[in-house]
N, C-alpha and C positions, 0 to 999 in steps of 0.2 A: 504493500500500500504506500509505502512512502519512495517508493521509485517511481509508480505511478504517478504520486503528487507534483515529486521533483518534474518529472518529464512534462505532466500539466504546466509548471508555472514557466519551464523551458519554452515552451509552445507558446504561453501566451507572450513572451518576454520576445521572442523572436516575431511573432505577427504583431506586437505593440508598435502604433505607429502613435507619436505622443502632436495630439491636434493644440490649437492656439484659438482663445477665447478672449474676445475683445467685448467688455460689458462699458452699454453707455446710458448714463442718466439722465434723463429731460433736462435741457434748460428751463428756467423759471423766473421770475421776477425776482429783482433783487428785495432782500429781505436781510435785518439784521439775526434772524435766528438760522442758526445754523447743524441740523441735524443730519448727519450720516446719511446715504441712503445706505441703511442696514444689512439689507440683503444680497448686496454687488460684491461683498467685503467674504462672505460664508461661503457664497457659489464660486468664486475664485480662489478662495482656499480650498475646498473641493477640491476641486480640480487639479490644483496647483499639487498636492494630496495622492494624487491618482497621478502624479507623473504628465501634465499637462502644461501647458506654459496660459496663464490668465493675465491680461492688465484692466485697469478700472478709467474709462472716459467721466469725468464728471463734470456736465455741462454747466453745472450752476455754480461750481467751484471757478472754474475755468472763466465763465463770465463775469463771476463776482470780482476775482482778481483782476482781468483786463479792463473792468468797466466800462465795455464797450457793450452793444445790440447783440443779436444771433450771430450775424455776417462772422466776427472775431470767433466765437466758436465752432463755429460750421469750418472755418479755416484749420483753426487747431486740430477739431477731429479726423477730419481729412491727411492732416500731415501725422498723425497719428496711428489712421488703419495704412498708409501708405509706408511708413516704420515699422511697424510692429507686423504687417502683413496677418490677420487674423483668417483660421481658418473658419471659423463661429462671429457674428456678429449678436449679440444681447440685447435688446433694447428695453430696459426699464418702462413700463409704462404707468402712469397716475391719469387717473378721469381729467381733473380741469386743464394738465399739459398735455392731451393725446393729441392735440394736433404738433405737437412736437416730434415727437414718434411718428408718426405723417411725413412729417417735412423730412427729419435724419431718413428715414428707407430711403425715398425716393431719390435722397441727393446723393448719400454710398450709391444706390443703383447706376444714379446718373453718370456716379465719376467711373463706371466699371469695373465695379465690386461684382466679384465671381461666385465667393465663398454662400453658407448660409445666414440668412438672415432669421431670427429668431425674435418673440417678445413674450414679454412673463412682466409679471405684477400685479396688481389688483384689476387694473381695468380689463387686461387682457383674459384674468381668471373671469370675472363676471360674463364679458361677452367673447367668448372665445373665435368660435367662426364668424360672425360680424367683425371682429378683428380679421379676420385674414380676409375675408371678404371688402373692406374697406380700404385696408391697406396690402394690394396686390403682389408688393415687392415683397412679404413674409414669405419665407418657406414654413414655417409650423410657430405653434404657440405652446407654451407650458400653462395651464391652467393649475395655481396650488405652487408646492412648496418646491423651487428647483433642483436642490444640492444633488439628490441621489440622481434625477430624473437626469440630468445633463450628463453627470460622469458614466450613464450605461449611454447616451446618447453617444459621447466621445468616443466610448467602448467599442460601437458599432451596432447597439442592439436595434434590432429590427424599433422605430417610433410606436409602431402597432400594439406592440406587447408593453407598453408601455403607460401608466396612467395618466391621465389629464393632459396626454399628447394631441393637440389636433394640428394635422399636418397638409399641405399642399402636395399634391401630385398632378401628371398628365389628366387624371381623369377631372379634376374638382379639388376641392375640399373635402378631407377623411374627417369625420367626427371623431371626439377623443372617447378614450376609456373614463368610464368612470369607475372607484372615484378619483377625485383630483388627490394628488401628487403630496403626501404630507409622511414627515421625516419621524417614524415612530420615536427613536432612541437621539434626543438633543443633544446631549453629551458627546454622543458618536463624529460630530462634528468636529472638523477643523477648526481652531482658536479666527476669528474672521481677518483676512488678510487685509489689515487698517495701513502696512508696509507700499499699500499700491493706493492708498488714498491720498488726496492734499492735508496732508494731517498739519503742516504749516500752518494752514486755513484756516481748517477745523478747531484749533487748537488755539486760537488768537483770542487775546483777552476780550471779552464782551458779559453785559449784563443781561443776555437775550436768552442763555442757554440754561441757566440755573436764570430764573426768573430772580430781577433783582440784585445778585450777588456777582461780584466783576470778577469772574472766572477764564481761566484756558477748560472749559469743561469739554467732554467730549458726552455721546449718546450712544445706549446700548439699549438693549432687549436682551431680556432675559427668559421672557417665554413667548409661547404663541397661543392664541386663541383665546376666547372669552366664552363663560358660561350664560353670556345673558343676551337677548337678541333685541338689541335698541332697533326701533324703527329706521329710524336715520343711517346708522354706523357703518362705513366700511371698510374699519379700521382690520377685522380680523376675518374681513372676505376671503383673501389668500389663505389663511391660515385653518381656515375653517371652524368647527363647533367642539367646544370643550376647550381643554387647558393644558399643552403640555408644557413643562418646568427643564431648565437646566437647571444641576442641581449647585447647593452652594457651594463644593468643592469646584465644580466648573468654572463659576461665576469669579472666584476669590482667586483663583492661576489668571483668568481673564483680567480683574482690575489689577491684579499684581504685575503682569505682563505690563500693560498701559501705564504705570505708574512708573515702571524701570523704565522703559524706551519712550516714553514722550512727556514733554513738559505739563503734564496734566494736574489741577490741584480741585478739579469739579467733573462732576459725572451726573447726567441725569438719565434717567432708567426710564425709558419710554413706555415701557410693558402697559396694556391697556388698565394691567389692574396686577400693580405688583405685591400689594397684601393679601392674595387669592388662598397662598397657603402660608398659614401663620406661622408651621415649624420650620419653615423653607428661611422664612424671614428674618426668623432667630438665631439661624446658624447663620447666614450672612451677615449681620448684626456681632454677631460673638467673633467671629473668622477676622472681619475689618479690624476691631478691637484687638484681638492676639495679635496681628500682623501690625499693629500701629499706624493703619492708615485714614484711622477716624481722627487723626492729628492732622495729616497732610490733605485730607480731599473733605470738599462739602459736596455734599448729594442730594440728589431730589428726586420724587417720585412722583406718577400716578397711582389713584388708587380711588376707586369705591366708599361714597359717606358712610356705607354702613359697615365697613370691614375697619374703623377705627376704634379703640379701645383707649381708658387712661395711663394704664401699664405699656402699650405698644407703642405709642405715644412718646410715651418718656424712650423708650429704648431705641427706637431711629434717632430721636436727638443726640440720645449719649452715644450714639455710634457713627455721631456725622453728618445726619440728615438737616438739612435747614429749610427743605420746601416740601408741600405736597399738595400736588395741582389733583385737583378734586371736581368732576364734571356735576356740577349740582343743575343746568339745565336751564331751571323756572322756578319761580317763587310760588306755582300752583299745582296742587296736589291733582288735579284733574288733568292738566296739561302734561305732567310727568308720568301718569297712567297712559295716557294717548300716544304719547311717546314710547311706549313701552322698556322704562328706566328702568322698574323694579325696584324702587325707591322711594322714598317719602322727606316730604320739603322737612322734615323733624330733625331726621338722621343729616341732612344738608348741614343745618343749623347747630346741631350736637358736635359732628365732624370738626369744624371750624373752633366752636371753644376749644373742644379738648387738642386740638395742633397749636393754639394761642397758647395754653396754659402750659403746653410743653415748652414754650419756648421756639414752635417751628411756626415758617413764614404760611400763607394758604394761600393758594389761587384758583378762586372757581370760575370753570369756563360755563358761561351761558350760551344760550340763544335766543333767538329774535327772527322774528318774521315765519313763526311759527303757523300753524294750520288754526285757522279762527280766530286767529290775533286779533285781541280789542286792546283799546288805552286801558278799560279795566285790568288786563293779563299786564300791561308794560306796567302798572302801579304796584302791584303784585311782584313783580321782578324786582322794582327799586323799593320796595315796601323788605323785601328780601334782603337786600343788600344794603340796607340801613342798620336789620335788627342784627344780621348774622356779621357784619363788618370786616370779611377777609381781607388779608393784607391787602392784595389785589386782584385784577380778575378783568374778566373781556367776555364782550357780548360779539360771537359770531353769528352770522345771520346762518339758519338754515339751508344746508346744502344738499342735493337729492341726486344720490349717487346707486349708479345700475347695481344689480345683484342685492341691494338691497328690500325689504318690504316695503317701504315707502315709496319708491321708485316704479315696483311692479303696479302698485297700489294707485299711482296717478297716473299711469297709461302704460308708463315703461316702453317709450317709443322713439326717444329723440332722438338718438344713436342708430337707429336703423332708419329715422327717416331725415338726415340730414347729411348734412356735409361734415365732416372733422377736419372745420378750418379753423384756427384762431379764431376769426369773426363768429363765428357760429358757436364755437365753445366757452369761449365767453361771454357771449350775451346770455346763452344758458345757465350761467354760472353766475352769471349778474342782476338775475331777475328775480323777480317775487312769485312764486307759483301757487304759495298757499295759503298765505295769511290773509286777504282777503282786504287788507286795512289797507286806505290812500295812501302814498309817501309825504303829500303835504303835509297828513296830518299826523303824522309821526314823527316827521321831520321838526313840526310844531310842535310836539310834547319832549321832543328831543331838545330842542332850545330850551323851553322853561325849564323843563326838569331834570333833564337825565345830565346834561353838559354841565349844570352848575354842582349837580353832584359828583361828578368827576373829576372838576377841578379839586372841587376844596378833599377829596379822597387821597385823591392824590398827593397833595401838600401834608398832608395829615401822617401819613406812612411814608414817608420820600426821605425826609430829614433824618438823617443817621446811619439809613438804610441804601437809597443809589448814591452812585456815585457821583463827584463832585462834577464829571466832564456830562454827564449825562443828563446833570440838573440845568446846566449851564444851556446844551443841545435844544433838550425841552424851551426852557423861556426865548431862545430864537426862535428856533420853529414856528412856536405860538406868535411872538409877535410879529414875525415875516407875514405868517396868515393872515391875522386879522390884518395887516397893511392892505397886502393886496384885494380880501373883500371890499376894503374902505377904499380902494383905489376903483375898484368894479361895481362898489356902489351894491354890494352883497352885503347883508347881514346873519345870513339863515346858516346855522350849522350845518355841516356838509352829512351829508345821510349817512356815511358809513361811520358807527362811534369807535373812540379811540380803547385801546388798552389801560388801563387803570391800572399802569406799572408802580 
């Protein structure tokens, strides 16, 4: 048996032909927050893992740096797949950038790219053949989690035997296997290869990344998937239903690693809901502390209002923790039913003391332009954020993204009945679909009410807490604004409200 084996691994080592994988990230509008794309970082160590050669394109890094338009990036990439020569091209793809993903196929195709062209991500999991059907220059899509699904890809294995593969050939479009593509054993993973990212970048001091706190912080994930199925969310699309965990010995080599090789003194842990397992929590908690790095790094988390305690509380402070951004929604217990939260405005309100009393910062992310919106619900909101007074917090307007319930639940149509052009992804992304309420007259309770309670919020937690350049940034800003409205003869606050940094 074990001459058998050796002759096996002789055979495969002899027909190994090791292929080259070029993953690229949407460009995106510049933005001071700076979060990893995650997943470019896992499938390239993969790979890299299995004897393959990966590099990481990242367009938004790439842009941010040259501060120029697309044109500067689209150049860079270009001089990049023409370098590196990729046998695989990857294309990252997110709902409101897909026409980004549009544009990079077409122009690789244009410049005489031979190799495959591939896309995975959340938009692509959600609409899989609409993706290849919209965008002609795909050869296949990974619907779901890629790591394993690429490196038998590289391997040679037939796409067919394969799950959540849907792929192009002479005849059509193959539909994929289900189900989609998800990584049973997290650990089994390669440490994610951050070596091929802009970690320069990523790493540069900003108060954007750890809300508040002027860190080199970088972003991780620690698990995948959520037990709870928000109407809206489609954050754990790709990852799909339930929870799986890397464990804390995993996670504790991982920040150990990032600690030794990059100037890092801040870490925020994106995970949808990283208090999901409490003993998980504890040993990461204990791990930091033995290792002495709850002295060198401040961290921040996501996490669920009702998965907080006064004990667990205390123990992410003493182990480091200084923030924990907390999705509290709406101030109305009927809207956060409707929503399908699984939560109650109580636990919102409870959440926030007990991270005050510990000593940790809170930031709950709201929404706005909800389904039935009345000024009643906005009063309710700031009626919320009066009594519960998180350090800070941001009202995003409601966004309605494919594969989700809400999505199927209002036609679930626009993707298949438009064009994936900037113009068109945008104005969908920019419009009101449900709330039902005029913009004037939201726009009017947003002047009286909502903007003067954001200034004085603002000033109220600012002082001790941001930073002196960023205090400074803010009072220009502002007053450059109101110049130019007083120059244009405007006085209406601008419809979209600010962060309540």
């Amino acid at each position: 048996m074990r001459v058998a084996a050796d002759t096996k691994a002789a055979t495969r080592m002899l027909s190994f032909r090791q292929m080259r994988f070029l993953f690229i990230s949407p460009f995106s509008p510049l933005t001071p927050v700076r979060w990893m794309p995650l997943g470019l970082p896992f499938m390239a160590a993969q790979l890299r893992r299995d004897g393959h050669a990966a590099e990481i394109f990242d367009r938004f890094a790439v842009q941010s740096r040259a501060g120029q338009g697309v044109s500067a990036a689209d150049k860079s990439m270009l001089a990049r797949i023409a370098g590196f020569r990729p046998d695989w091209v990857g294309l990252s793809t997110i709902t409101p950038l897909i026409h980004d993903t549009v544009h990079c196929a077409g122009l690789i195709r244009k410049e005489g790219f031979r190799g495959e062209i591939w896309a995975g991500g959340y938009h692509a999991t959600a609409l899989p053949e609409l993706t290849l059907r919209k965008i002609p220059e795909l050869d296949g899509v990974v619907a779901g989690e890629g790591e394993e699904v690429l490196s038998k890809l590289a391997d040679g294995t037939d796409p067919a035997a394969l799950p959540g593969v849907w792929r192009r050939d002479g005849s059509g479009v193959r539909p994929g296997n289900a189900p989609k593509a998800q990584v049973a054993d997290l650990d089994g993973l390669a440490l994610p290869a951050f070596d091929l990212m802009d970690m320069g970048f990523y790493t540069e001091r900003t108060a954007y990344t750890v809300r508040g706190h002027n860190l080199r912080a970088v972003t991780l994930i620690t698990s995948r998937g959520c037990e709870f199925r928000c109407r809206f969310c489609a954050e754990s699309l790709t990852y799909g239903r339930g929870i799986r965990f890397h464990s804390a010995e995993y996670i504790l080599e991982w920040v150990r690693k990032l600690a030794a090789e990059y100037p890092v003194d801040g870490i925020h842990f994106h995970d949808n809901d990283f208090l999901a397992d409490e003993g998980r929590v504890r040993k990461i908690c204990a791990g930091l502390r033995r290792l002495g790095l709850h002295r060198r790094l401040r961290w921040s988390i996501q996490a669920r209002s009702d998965r907080l305690s006064p004990e667990l509380a205390r123990l992410l402070k003493q182990s480091g923790c200084v923030l924990v951004e907390i999705g509290i929604e709406t101030g109305s217990q009927e809207e956060l039913d409707r929503l399908g939260k699984g939560a109650t405005v109580d636990q919102g309100e409870r959440a926030v003391r007990l991270c005050r009393r510990a000593g940790l910062d809170v930031h709950a992310y709201m929404l706005r332009r909800t389904e039935n919106e009345t000024l009643a619900v906005l009063d309710q909101r700031l009626a919320w954020l009066r009594r519960a007074d998180p350090t800070s917090f941001q009202w995003n307007d409601l966004q309605i993204y494919p594969g989700t319930p809400l999505y199927a639940e209002r036609g679930g149509d626009f993707f298949a009945r438009n064009p994936w052009t900037e113009e068109a992804v945008t104005g969908y992304y920019s419009a009101d679909h449900v709330s039902g309420l005029p913009p004037e007259i939201r726009n009017a309770w947003t002047q009286k009410h909502f903007a003067p309670f954001v200034r004085r919020h603002f000033w109220r937690h600012a002082i001790g807490r941001v930073p002196l350049d960023s205090l400074v940034r803010r009072i220009w800003l502002g007053g450059t604004r109101r110049m130019k409205r007083l120059v244009a003869g405007e006085s209406r606050v601008p419809a979209r409200t600010p962060d309540a940094e």
